[in-house]
C-alpha positions, -999 to 999 in steps of 0.1 A, spaced: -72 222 82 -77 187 98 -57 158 83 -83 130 68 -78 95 66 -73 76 28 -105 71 16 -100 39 -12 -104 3 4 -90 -21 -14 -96 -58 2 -67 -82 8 -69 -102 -25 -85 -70 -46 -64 -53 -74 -58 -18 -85 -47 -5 -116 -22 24 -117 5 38 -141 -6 13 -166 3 -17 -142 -23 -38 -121 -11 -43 -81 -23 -68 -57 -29 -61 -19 -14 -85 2 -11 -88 41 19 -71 56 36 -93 77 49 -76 114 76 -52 114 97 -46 145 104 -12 136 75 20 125 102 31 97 102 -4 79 61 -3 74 64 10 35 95 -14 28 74 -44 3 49 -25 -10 57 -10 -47 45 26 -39 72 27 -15 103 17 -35 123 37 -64 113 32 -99 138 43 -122 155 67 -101 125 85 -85 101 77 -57 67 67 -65 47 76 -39 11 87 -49 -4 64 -23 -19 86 -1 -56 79 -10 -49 44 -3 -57 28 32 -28 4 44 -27 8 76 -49 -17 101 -57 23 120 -78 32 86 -89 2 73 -122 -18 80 -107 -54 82 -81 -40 106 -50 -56 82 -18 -39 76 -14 -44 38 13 -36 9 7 -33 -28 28 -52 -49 30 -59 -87 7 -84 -101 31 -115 -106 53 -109 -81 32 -114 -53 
C-alpha cells in the first residue's frame, strides 16, 4: 500500500476547528535541523500528559502544499 500525501489545505491565515478549540495556520519560520519541524505547532506538543498528534490529514509541509509554505497550527490567541 502506497503512502498518500494529507489531503486538507488550510491557507496561511485560514482556521480550523478541532477538539473544541479553533487553530490558526501560520508560516513556519526555517529550522536548521529536520527533527525541530513539529516544535511550534500545537499538534506537536503534550497536552496534559499525552501527545496530540492527529495531524496527519493536514498538509504542513511546503513538499504537499500548493503555496509551497511550511506552516504550524497554533491556538487561536496565541498566535
Amino acid at each position: 500500500m502506497a503512502n498518500s500525501l494529507p489531503g486538507k489545505f488550510i491557507p496561511v491565515g485560514g482556521e480550523l476547528e478541532r477538539y473544541g478549540r479553533t487553530f490558526v495556520c501560520v508560516k513556519r519560520h526555517e529550522v536548521a535541523l529536520p527533527k525541530d519541524a513539529c516544535f511550534g505547532c500545537w499538534f506537536a506538543k503534550t497536552h496534559r500528559d499525552k501527545l496530540i498528534s492527529n495531524c496527519s490529514a493536514l498538509q504542513c509541509s511546503r513538499w504537499d502544499r500548493k503555496d509551497g509554505l511550511n506552516v504550524w497550527f497554533v491556538e487561536k490567541g496565541y498566535e
